[in-house]
C-alpha atoms as one frame of an Amber mdcrd trajectory, in Angstrom:
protein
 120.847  81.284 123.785 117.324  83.132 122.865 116.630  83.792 119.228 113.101
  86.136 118.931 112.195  87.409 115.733 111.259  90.862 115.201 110.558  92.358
 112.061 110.944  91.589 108.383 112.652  93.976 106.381 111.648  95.292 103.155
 114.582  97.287 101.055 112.662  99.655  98.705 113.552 102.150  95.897 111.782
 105.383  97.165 110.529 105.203 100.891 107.968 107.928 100.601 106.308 106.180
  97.187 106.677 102.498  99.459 104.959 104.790 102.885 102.064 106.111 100.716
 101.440 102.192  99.318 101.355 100.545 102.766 100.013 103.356 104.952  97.219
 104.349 102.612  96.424 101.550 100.739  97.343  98.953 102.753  96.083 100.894
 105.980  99.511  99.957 108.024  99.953 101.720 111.368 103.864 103.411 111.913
 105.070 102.023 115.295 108.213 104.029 114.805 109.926 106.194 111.863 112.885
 106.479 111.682 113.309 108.127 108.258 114.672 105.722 105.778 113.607 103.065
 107.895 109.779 102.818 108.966 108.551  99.824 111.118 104.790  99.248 111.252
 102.666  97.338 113.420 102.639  93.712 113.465 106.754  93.569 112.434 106.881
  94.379 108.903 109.680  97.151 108.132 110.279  99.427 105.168 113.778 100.541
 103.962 115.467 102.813 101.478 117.504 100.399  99.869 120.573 102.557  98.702
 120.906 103.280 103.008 120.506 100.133 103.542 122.726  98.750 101.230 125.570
 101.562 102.560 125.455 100.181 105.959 125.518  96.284 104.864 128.075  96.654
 102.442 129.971  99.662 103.352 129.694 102.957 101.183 131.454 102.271  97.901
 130.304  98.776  97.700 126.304  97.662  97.641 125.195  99.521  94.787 125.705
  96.787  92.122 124.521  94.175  94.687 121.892  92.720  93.519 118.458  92.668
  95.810 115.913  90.135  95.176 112.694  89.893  93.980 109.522  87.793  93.625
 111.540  86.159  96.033 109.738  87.004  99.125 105.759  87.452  99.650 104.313
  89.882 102.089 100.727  87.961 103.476  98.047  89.801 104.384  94.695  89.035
 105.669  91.061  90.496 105.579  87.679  89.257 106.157  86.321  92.029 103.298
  88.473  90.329 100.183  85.712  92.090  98.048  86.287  95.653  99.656  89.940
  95.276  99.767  89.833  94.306  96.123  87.428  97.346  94.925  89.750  99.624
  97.198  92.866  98.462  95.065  91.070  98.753  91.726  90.371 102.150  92.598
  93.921 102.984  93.211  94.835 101.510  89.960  96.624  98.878  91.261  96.588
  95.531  88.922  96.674  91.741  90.253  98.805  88.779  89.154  95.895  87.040
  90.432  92.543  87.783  90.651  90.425  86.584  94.034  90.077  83.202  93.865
  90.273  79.718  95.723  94.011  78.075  96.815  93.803  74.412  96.065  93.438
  74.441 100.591  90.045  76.373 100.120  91.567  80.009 101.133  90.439  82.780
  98.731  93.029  85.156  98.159  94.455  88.294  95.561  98.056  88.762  94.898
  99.516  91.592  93.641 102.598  93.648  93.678 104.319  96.732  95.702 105.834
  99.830  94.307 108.828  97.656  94.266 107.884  94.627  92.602 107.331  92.743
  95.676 104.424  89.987  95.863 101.426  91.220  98.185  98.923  88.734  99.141
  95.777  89.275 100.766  93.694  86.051 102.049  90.757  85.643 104.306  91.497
  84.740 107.310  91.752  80.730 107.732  88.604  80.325 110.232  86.757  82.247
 107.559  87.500  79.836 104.912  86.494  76.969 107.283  83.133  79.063 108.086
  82.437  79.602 104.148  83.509  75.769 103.633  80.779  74.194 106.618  78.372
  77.040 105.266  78.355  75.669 101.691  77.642  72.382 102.866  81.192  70.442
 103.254  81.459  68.065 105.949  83.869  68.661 108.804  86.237  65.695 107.300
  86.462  66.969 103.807  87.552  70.469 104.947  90.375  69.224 107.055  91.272
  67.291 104.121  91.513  70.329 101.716  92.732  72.809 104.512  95.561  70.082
 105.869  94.191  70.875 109.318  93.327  68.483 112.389  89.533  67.693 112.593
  89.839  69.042 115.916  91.232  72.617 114.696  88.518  72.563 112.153  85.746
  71.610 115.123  87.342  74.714 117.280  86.817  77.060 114.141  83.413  76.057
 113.933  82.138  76.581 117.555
C-alpha cells in the first residue's frame, strides 16, 4: 500500500475574500480552480467551508460542527522578510509577532488569514545559517542552535 500526500486543505468563510489574501498578498499561483475549492502551487488548498462541510457531513448536518482554529499554521518562506513585512503593513495586515529570531536562529513574522488561521513567514533555513557564519558564529555553535548535523551546516555554507 502507497500513501502520497497531496495537498493541505484550508476550509474558509468566504473563498473570494481567502483568493484575494493568498493570491495577492501572499503571491500564490492557482494550479487549478475549481470554484469553492482552489488548489495552488506547492499543495496548499482553499475551501468554502459551508461546501465543504455539506459534502463531509451530509447537507443538514455540518453547520454546527465546529472547525478549528489556531490549530494549524500555514509556513511560508522568503529570503526578503523585510519586503514581505513592508508589503503586509501596507495591506493593513497586523502581526501576532513581529520579525524576530526563533530560539533555532530562524527569523520569522506570524500573522493571521482572513480566517483566523496562523501564517508564518521565515527565511529560508540556509539563510539563517549564512546570516549565523556571517555574524561571526562558529560552525559548531550554529548546529547547536539550529539542531542540525555539522555536516548539513558545512553543505549550507559551501
Amino acid at each position: 500500500m502507497s500513501i502520497v500526500f497531496v495537498a493541505a486543505v484550508v476550509f474558509v468563510n468566504n473563498i473570494s475574500t481567502s483568493r484575494e489574501f493568498y493570491e495577492n498578498i501572499l503571491g500564490m499561483r492557482v494550479e487549478m480552480d475549481n470554484g469553492p475549492n482552489i488548489l495552488y502551487e506547492g499543495g496548499l488548498s482553499l475551501w468554502q467551508e459551508d461546501r465543504a462541510l455539506s459534502i463531509i457531513y451530509g447537507t443538514d448536518t455540518g453547520k454546527d460542527m465546529p472547525l478549528g482554529r489556531n490549530n494549524i499554521e500555514l509556513y511560508f518562506e522568503s529570503g526578503e522578510l523585510e519586503a514581505v513585512k513592508a508589503q503586509l503593513e501596507k495591506r493593513g495586515i497586523g502581526f501576532i509577532q513581529d520579525i524576530h529570531d526563533e530560539p533555532w536562529g530562524q527569523r520569522s513574522l506570524r500573522f493571521t488569514d482572513p480566517d483566523g488561521h496562523i501564517v508564518e513567514i521565515a527565511e529560508p533555513m540556509p539563510a539563517t545559517v549564512k546570516r549565523l557564519a556571517e555574524e561571526g558564529m562558529p560552525v559548531r555553535e550554529i548546529a547547536d542552535k539550529t539542531s542540525m548535523p555539522r555536516e548539513t551546516v558545512l553543505k549550507m555554507l559551501d
